[in-house]
C-alpha positions as CSV (number, residue, x, y, z in Angstrom):
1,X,-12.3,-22.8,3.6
2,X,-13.9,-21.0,1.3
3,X,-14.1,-16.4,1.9
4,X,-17.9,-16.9,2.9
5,X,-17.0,-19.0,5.8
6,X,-14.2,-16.8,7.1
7,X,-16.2,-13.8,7.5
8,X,-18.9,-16.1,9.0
9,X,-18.5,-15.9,13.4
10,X,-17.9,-19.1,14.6
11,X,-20.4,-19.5,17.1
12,X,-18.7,-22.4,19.0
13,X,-15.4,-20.9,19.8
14,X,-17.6,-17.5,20.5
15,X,-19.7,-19.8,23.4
16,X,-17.1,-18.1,26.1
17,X,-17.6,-14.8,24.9
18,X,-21.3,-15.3,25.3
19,X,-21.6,-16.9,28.9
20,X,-19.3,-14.3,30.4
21,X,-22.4,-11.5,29.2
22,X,-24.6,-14.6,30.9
23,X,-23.1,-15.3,33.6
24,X,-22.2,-11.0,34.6
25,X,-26.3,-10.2,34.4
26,X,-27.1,-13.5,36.4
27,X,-24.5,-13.0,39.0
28,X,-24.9,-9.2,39.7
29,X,-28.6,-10.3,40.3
30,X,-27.5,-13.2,42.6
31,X,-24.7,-11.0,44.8
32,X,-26.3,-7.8,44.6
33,X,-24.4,-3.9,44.3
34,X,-22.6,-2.8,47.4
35,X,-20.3,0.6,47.1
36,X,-16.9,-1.6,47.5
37,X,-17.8,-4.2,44.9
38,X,-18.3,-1.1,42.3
39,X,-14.9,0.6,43.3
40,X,-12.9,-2.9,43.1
41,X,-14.7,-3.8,39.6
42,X,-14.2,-0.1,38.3
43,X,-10.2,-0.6,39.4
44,X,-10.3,-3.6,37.9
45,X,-11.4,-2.0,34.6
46,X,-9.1,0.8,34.8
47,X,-5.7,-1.2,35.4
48,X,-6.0,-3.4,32.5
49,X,-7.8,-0.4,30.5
50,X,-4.9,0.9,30.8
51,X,-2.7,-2.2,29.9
52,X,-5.0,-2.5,26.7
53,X,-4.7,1.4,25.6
54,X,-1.2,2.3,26.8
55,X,0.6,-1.1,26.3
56,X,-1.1,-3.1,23.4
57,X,-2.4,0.2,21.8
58,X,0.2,2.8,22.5
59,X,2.9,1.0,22.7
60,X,2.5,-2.8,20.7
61,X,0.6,-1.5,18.1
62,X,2.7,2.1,17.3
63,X,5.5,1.9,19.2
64,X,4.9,5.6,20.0
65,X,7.7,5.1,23.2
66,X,10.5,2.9,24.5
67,X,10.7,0.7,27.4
68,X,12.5,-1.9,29.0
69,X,12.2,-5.7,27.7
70,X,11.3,-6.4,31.8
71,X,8.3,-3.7,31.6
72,X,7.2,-4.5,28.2
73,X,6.6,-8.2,29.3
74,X,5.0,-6.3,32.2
75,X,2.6,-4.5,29.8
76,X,1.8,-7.7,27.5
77,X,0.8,-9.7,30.7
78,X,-1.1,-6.9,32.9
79,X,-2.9,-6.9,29.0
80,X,-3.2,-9.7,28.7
81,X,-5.9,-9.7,31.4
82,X,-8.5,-8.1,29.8
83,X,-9.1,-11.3,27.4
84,X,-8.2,-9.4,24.3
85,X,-5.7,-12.0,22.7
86,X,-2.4,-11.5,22.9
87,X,-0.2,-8.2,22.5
88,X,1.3,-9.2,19.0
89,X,-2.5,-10.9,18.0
90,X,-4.2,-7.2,18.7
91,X,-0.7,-5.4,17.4
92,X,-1.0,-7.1,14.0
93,X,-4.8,-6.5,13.4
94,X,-5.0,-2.8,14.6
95,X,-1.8,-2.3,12.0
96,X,-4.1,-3.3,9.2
97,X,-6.7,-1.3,10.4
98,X,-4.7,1.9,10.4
99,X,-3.3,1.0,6.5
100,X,-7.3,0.3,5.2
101,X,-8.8,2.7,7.3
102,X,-12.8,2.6,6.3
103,X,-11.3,0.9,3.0
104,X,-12.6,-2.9,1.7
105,X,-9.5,-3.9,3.5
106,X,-10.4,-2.5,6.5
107,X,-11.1,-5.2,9.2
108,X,-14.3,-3.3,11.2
109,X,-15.4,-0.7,9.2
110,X,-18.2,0.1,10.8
111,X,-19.1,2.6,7.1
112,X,-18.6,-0.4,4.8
113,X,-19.5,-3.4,7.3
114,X,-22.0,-2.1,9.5
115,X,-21.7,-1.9,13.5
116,X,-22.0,-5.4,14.8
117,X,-19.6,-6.5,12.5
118,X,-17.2,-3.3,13.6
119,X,-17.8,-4.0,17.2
120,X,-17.9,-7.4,17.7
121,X,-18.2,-9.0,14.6
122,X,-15.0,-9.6,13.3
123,X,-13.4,-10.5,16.6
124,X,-15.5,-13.6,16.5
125,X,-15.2,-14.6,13.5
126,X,-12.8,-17.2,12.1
127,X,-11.1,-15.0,9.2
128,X,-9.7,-12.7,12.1
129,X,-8.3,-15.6,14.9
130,X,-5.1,-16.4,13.4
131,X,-2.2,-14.1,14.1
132,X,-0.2,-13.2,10.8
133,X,3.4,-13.0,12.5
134,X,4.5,-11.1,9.6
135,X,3.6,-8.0,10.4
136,X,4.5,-7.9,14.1
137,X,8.4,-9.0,13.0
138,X,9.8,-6.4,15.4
139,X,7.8,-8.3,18.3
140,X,7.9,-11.5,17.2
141,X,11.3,-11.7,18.2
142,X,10.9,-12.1,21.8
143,X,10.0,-15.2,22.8
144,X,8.1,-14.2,26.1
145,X,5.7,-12.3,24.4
146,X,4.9,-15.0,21.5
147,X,4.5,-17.4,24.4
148,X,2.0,-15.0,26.1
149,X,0.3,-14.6,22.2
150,X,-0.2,-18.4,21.9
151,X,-0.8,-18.6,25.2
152,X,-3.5,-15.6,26.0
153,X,-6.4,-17.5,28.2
154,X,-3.6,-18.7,30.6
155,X,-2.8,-14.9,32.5
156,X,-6.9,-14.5,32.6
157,X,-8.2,-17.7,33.7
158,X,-5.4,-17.9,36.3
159,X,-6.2,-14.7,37.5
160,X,-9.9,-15.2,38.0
161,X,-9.3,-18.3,39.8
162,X,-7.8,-16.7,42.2
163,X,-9.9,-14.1,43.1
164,X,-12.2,-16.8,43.4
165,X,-10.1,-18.5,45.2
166,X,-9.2,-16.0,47.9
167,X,-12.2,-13.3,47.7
168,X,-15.3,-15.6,46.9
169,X,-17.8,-15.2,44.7
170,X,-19.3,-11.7,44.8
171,X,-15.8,-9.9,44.1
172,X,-15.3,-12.6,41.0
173,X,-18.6,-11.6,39.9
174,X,-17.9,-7.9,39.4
175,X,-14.1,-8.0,39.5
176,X,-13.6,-10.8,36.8
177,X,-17.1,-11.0,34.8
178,X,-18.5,-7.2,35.1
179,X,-15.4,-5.5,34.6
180,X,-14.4,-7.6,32.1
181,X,-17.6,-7.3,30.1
182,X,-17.6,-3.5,30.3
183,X,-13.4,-3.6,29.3
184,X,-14.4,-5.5,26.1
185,X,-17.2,-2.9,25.1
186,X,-15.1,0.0,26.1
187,X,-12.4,-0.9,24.1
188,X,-14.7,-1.8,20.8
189,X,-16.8,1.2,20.9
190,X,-13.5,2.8,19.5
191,X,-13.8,0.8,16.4
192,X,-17.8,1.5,16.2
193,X,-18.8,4.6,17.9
194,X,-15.9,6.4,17.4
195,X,-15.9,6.2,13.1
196,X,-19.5,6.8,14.0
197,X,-20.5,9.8,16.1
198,X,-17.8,12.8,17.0
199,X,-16.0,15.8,16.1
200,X,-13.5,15.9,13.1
201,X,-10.9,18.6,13.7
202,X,-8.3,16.8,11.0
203,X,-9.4,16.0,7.5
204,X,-8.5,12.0,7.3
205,X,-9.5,10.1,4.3
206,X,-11.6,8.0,6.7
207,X,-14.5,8.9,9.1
208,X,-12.6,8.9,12.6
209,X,-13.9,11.2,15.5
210,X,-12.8,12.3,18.5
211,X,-15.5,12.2,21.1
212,X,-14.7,12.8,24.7
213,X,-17.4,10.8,26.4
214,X,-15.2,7.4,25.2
215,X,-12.1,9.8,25.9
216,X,-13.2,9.3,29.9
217,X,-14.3,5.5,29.1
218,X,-11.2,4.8,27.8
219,X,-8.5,6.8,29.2
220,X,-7.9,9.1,26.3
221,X,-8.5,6.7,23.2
222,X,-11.6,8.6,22.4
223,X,-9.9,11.3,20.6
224,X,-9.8,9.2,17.7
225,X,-9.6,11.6,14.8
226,X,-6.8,13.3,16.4
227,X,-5.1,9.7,16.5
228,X,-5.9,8.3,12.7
229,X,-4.3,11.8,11.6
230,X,-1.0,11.7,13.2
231,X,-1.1,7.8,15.1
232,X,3.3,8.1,16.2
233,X,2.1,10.3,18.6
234,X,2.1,9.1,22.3
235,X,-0.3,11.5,23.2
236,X,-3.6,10.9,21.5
237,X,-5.4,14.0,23.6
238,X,-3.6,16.8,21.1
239,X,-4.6,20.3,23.6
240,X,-4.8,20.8,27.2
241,X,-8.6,20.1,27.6
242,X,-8.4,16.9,25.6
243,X,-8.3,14.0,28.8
244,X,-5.9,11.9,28.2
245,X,-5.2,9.4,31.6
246,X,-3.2,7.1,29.7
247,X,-0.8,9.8,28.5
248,X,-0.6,11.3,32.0
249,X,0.7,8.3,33.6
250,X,2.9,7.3,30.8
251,X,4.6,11.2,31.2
252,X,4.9,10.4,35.3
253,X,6.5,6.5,34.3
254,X,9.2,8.5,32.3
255,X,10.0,10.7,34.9
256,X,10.8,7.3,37.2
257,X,12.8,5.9,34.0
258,X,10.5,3.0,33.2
259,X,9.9,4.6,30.1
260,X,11.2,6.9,27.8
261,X,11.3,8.8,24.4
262,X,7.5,9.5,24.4
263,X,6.4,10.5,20.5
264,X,5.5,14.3,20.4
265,X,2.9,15.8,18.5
266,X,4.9,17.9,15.9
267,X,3.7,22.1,16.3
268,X,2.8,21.7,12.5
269,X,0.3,19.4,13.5
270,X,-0.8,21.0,16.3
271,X,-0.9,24.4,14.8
272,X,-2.9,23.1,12.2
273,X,-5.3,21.6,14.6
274,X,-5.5,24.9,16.2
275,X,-6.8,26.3,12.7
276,X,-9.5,24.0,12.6
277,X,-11.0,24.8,15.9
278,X,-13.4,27.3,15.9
279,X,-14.5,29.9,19.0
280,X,-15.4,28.0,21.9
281,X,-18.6,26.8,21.8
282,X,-19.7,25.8,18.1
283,X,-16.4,23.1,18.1
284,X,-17.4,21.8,14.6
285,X,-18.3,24.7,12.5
286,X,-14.9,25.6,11.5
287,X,-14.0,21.9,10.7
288,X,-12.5,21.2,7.6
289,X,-14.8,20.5,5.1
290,X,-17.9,21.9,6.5
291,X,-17.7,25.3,4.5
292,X,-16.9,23.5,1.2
293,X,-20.1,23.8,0.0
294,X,-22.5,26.9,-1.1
295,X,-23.0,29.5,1.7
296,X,-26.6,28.3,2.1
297,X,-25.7,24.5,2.4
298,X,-22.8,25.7,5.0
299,X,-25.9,27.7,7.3
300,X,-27.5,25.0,7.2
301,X,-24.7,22.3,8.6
302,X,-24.0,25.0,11.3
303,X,-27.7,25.2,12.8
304,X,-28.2,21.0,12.0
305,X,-25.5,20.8,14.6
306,X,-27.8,22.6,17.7
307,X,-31.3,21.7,19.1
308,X,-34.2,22.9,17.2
309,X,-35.1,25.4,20.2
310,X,-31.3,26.4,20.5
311,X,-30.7,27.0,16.6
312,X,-34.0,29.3,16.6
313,X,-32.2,31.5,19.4
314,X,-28.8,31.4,17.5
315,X,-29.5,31.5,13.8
316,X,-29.1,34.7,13.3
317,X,-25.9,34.5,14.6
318,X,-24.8,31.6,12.8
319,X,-26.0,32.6,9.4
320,X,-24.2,36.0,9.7
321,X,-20.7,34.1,10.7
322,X,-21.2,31.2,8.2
323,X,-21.1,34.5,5.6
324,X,-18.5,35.9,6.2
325,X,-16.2,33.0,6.5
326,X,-17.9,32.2,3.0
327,X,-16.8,35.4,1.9
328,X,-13.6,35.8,3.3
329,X,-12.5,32.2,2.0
330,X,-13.9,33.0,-1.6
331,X,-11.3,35.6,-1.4
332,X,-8.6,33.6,-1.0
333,X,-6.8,31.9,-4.2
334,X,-8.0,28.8,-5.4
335,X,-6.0,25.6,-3.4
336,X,-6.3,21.9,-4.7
337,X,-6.2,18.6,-2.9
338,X,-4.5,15.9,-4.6
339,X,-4.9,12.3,-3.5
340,X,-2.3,9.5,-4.4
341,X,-2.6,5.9,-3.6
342,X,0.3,4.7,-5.6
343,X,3.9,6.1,-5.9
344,X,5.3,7.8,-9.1
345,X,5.9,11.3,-10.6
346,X,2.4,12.6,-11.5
347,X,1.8,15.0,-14.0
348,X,-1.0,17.8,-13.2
349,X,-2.1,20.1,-16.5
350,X,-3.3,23.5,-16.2
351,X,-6.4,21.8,-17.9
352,X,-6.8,19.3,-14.8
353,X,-6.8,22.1,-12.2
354,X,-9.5,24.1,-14.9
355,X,-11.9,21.4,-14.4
356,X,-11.5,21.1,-11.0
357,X,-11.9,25.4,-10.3
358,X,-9.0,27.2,-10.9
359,X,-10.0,30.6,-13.0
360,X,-9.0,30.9,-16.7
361,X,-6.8,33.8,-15.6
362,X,-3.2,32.6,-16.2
363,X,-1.0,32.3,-12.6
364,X,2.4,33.3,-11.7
365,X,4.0,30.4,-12.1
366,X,6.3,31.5,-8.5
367,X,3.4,31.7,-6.9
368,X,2.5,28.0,-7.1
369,X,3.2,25.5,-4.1
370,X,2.9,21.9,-3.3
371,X,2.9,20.9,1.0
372,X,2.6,17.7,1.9
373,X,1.3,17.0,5.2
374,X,2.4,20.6,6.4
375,X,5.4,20.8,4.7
376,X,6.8,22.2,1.3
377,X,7.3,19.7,-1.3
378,X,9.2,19.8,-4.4
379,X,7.6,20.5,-7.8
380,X,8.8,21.2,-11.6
381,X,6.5,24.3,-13.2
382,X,6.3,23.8,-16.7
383,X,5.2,26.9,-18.2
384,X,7.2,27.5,-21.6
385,X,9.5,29.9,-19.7
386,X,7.3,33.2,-19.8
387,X,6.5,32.9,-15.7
388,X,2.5,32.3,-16.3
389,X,1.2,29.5,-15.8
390,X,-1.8,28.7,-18.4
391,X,-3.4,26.3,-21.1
392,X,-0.7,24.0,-22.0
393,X,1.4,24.3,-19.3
394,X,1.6,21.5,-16.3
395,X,3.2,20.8,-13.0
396,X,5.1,17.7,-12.5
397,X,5.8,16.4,-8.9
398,X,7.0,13.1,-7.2
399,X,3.4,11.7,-5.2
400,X,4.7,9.1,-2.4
401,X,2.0,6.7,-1.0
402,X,1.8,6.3,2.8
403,X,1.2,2.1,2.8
404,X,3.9,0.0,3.7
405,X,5.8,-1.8,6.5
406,X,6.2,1.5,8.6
407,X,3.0,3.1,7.6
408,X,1.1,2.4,11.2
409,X,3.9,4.1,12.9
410,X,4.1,7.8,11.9
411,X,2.0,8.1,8.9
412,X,-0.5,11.1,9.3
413,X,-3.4,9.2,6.6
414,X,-3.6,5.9,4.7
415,X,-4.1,8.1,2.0
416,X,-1.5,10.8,0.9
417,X,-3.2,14.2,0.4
418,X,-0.8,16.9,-1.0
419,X,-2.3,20.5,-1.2
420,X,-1.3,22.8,-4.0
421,X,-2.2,25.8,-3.5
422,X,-2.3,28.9,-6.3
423,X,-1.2,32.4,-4.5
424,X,1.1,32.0,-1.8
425,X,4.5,33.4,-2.4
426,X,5.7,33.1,1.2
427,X,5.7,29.1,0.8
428,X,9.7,28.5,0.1
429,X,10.0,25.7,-2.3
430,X,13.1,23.1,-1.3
431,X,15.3,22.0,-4.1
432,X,18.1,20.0,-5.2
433,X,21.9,20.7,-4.3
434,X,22.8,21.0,-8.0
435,X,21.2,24.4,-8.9
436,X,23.1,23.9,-12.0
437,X,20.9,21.6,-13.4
438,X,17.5,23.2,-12.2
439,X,14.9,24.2,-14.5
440,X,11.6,25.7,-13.0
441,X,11.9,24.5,-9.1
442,X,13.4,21.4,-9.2
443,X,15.9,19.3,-11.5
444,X,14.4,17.2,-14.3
445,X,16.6,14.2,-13.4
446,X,15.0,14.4,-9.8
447,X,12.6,12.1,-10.0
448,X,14.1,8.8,-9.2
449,X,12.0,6.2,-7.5
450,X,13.1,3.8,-5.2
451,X,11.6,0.1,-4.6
452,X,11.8,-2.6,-1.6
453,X,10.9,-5.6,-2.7
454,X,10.6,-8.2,0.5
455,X,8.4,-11.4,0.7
456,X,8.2,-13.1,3.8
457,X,7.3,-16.9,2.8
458,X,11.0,-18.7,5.2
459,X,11.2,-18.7,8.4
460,X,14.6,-19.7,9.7
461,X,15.4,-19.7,13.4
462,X,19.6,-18.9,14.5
463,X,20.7,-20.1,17.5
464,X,21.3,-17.3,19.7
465,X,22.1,-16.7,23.6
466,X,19.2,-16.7,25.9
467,X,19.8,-14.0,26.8
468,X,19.6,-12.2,23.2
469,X,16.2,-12.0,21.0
470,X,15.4,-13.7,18.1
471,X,17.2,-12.3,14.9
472,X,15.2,-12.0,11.9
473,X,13.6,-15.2,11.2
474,X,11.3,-14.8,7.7
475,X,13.1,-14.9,4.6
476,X,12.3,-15.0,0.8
477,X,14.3,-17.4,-0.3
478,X,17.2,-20.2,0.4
479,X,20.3,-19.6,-2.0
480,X,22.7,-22.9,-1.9
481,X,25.2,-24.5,-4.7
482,X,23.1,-27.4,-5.5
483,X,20.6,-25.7,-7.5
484,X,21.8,-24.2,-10.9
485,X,19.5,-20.6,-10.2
486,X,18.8,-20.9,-6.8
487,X,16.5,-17.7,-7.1
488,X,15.1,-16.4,-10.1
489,X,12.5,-13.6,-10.2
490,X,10.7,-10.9,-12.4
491,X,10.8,-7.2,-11.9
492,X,9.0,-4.7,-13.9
493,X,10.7,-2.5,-15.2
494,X,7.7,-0.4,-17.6
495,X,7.8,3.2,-16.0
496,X,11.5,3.5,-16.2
497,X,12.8,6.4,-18.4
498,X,15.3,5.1,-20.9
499,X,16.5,8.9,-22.0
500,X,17.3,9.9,-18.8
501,X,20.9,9.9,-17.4
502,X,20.3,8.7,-13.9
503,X,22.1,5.5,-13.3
504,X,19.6,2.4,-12.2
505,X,21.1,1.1,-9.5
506,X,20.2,-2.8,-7.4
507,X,21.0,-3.8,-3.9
508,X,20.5,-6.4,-2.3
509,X,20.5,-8.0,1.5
510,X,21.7,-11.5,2.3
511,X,22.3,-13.7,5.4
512,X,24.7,-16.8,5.8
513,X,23.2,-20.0,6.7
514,X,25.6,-22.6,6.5
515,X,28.8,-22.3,8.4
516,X,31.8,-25.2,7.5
517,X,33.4,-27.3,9.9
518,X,36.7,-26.8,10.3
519,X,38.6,-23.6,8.2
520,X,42.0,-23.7,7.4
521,X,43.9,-20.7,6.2
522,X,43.6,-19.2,2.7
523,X,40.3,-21.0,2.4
524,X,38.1,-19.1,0.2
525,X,35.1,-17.3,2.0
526,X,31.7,-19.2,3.5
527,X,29.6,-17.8,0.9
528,X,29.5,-16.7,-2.4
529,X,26.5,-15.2,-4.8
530,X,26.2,-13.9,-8.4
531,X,24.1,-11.6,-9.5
532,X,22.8,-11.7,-13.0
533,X,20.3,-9.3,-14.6
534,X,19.0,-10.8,-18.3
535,X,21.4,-13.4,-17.5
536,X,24.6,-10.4,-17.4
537,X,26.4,-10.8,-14.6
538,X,26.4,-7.8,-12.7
539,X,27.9,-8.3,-9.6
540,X,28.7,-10.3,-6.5
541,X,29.7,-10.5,-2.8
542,X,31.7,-12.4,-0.5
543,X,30.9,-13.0,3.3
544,X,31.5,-15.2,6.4
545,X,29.8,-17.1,9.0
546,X,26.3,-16.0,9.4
547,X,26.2,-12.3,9.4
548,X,24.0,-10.4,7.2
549,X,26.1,-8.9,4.0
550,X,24.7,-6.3,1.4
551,X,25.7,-6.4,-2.2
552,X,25.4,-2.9,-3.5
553,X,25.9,-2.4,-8.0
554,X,25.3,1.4,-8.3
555,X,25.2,1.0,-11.8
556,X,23.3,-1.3,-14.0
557,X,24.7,-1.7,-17.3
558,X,22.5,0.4,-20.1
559,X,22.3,-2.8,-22.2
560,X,21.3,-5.2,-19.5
561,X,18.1,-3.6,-19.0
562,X,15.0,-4.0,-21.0
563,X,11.9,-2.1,-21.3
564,X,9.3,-3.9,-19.5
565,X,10.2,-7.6,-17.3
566,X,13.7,-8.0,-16.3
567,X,15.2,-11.3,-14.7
568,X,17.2,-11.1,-11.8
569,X,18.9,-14.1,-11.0
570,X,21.4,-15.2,-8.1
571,X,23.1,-18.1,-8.2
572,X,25.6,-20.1,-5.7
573,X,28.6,-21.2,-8.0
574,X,30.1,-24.4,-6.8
575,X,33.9,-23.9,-5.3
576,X,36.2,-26.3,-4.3
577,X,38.9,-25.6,-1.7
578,X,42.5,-25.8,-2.4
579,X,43.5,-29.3,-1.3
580,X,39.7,-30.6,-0.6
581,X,37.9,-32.9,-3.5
582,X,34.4,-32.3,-2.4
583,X,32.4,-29.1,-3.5
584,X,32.1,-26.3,-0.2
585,X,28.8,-26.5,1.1
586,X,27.4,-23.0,0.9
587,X,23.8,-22.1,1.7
588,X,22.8,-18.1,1.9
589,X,19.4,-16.6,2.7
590,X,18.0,-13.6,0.5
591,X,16.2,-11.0,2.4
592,X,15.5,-8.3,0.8
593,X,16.0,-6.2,-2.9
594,X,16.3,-2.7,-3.5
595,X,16.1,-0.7,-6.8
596,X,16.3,2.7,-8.1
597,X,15.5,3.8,-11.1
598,X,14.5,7.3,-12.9
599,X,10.6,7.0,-13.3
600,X,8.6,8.2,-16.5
601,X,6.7,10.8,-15.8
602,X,2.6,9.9,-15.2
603,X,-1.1,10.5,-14.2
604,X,-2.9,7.1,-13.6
605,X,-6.6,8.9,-13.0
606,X,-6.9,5.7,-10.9
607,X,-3.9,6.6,-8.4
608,X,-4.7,10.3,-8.3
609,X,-8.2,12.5,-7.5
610,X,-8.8,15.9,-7.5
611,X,-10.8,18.0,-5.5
612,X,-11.4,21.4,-5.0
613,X,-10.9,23.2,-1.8
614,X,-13.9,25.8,-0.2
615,X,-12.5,29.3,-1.2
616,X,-11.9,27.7,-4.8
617,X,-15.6,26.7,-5.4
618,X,-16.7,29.8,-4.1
619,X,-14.6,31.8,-6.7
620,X,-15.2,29.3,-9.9
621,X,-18.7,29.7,-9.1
């Protein structure tokens, strides 16, 4: 199937999803609107609303609170109602969406794929129907809910059957067509409307808003800008006059028990918030962003924001305020944003931060200061040791991305900002615990990257209790003495600094697979693997039965390792038992690798981007 035909909608298997809009219109004109038919339908909305927003969204999808394995079956069924898929089907794609936010990844950008596709688009189509099991592993481990996945049109068309069943027609009409109907569109104008029309009080690297009309359609999902900025939080209504239903009742279940350890919204954040807000009224004038432009162009954004009668009466006002925050940021010493996609130690010149605004006046170099999202990061000033910080000089700091298997939990962006700012002494820098080998703020030897290397292409099922959940089931590869190198793979090793004295160090995560027959005392252990690196053996590890075991080398040897590719092979030797003629049969499973390594230092202008913050344009200019 070729990439054209996977975006395409498939129209057949979209026929359902079309008669239930039908068959809602015809049959509210054939039973008519009564009072009690409106309330049942608009309870029927709510409960599985709430299903959808607290349980697939909330809790499926971020895992912003714990429950019981009872009450999260409870949640993947009620949700399972509102013909939405299953929990670990919506779970999976709404991850995605939060690591490509309005990127080409992104599966309903409504900036880069228009709204129909954003709203409805992609649900129907056939790239999108599949559920990639990899990247709900922490789910996929109960079988109840990967039933209920592969099984979603049972819970709904059992449930309308009965309501036609025992309450006739008319209630099936509004309780199981119009509510429904309405529960699909409420839910997708998040994905639309809400990247579309709104408020921004964060700065995201995407175009989320909060709006609080779909904040009262959806029971406090319409704050949407609050949640794309810090999405671990349980609570997506930050402040008090933010409605939030679904955060309400989830506070009341944990003061019954049913759930617990509800995700907070750090003060940083909320503090941070509370400096974009403006007074009262004008919400969006002292968003962040808006003033980064000449005082003129920053009058005019104000009055766009009011009717043309309203902004007649108030523009005055508005142009004398919109000046004087123009001034009193130009005041203010010049702060940079720095955007990295890809992890690695970036190096940032005086000459970088020229282009981009900062004054020709040299700095104190004390005075310079990297946060990252709200707090102080670590950075090495380079300034030839006279305490300015000028032409020639640069700052060198380690630049994290925020993709990655835990990035839809408690990631703040898809896009790490960090924010170094030029005049801020009271910023306290954190350093290393050797002060002995510090030089400017933080050690030289400090910038050590770490890598997790993990493919998910075996799945292996253990037998377990019923009672127990699934262990780990995807693997990368099957490890066993009848191949000569069972596993054999490439790791580049280009950005590693050769001079510097930080040790690189492997580790590696295994699982037992085969268990023998009978043991007999003194008979050597199940498993067995070697580790080579450019064919040096470097280590091994011994284990039994099937438990996981981790084979740690702290230390690569200097000589094994090569500038650029570097093979890592594992190999099964072939053992015989004392007193036994035939080879042990020994068959391991390779999860995962780990390496550390000291990192060259860098500036990829394709990982990192510049730009300028408001009080630094106004002073450059």
């Amino acid at each position: 199937m070729t990439d054209t035909n996977i975006e395409r909608i498939n129209w057949v298997r979209s026929l359902p999803f079309v008669i239930a809009h039908v068959a809602a219109v015809v049959g509210v004109v054939m039973v008519g609107i009564s009072p009690w038919l409106v309330a049942l339908a608009a309870g029927s909305y709510a409960l599985r609303m709430w299903a959808i927003t607290a349980g697939y969204h909330r809790y499926f999808s971020h895992r912003s609170f714990k429950t019981s394995r009872a009450f999260q079956f409870i949640l993947a069924l009620v949700g399972s109602l509102a013909a939405q898929k299953g929990a670990l089907w919506w779970a999976a794609n709404h991850r995605d969406h939060h690591r490509h936010s309005d990127q080409e990844e992104d599966i309903h950008s409504p900036t880069l794929k228009g709204f129909f596709w954003s709203h409805v688009g992609w649900i129907l189509s056939n790239k999108h129907h599949e559920v990639d099991y990899r990247k709900v592993k922490d789910l996929g481990r109960y079988p109840e809910l990967v039933w209920l996945d592969r099984h979603y049109l049972v819970a709904p068309l059992t449930a309308a059957g009965l309501v036609w069943a025992f309450f006739g027609g008319a209630v099936f009409v509004w309780v199981a067509l119009v509510a429904t109907v309405a529960l699909w569109h409420g839910t997708f104008t998040i994905n639309s409307l809400c990247h579309v029309f709104g408020r921004r009080r964060f700065e995201t690297t995407d175009t989320s808003k909060n709006s609080l009309i779909l904040a009262l359609i959806t029971l406090g999902e319409g704050w949407h800008n609050n949640h794309h900025y810090y999405p671990g939080s349980t609570r997506q209504g930050f402040y008090w006059w933010e409605v939030d239903l679904s955060y309400y009742s989830l506070v009341v279940l944990s003061w019954l028990g049913i759930v617990w350890d509800l995700n907070k919204v750090p003060e940083r954040v909320l503090e941070k918030g509370r400096r974009g807000l403006a007074p009262s009224w004008p919400r969006r004038w002292a968003e962040p962003g808006r003033l980064a432009t000449a005082g003129w162009r920053t009058r005019e954004a104000v009055i766009s924001l009011w009717p043309h009668a309203t902004a007649r009466f108030f523009r005055p006002v508005l142009a004398l305020a919109a000046l004087l925050a123009a001034g009193r940021l130009a005041a203010e010493p010049p702060a940079f944003k720095i955007y990295v996609q890809e992890p690695g130690v970036y190096r940032v010149s005086w000459e970088d931060l020229h282009a981009a605004g900062l004054p020709e006046e040299p700095t104190e170099s004390r005075l310079l200061a990297l946060e990252n999202r709200g707090e102080p990061a670590p950075i090495l000033v380079v300034d030839g040791d006279d305490g300015r910080f000028g032409p020639g000089d640069h700052v060198d700091f380690i630049g994290e991305h925020l993709q990655g298997v835990r990035s839809f939990y408690n990631d703040e962006t898809p896009l790490n900002v960090y924010r170094l700012t030029t005049g801020n002494p009271g910023v306290q820098m954190r350093v290393p615990d050797q002060p002995a080998k510090l030089r400017g703020r933080v050690a030289r030897d400090a910038f050590r990257v770490e890598r997790h290397l993990e493919h998910d292409q075996l799945m292996v099922r253990f037998a377990v209790p019923r009672d127990q959940p699934l262990p780990e089931t995807w693997y990368w590869a099957k490890l066993t003495q009848l191949e000569k190198d069972s596993f054999t793979t490439e790791i580049d090793l280009g950005d590693r600094d050769p001079k510097s004295k930080q040790p690189t160090s492997l580790r590696l995560e295994l699982r037992g697979w085969s268990v023998p027959q009978r043991k007999t005392k003194g008979a050597p252990a199940d498993h067995r693997v070697e580790v080579f690196w450019n064919d040096v053996l470097v280590g091994s590890g011994e284990w039994n039965r099937q438990d996981a075991h981790v084979i740690e080398i702290p230390r690569l040897p200097k000589k094994s390792l090569r500038p650029g590719p570097n093979t890592l092979r594992l190999v099964v030797p072939v053992r015989i038992a004392e007193g036994e003629s035939d080879p042990l049969v020994d068959v391991a499973l390779l999860n995962w690798i780990e390496l550390a390594y000291p990192r060259q230092k860098q500036l990829d202008r394709a990982q990192a981007r510049f730009e300028v913050s408001a009080h630094a344009a106004q002073r450059s200019a």
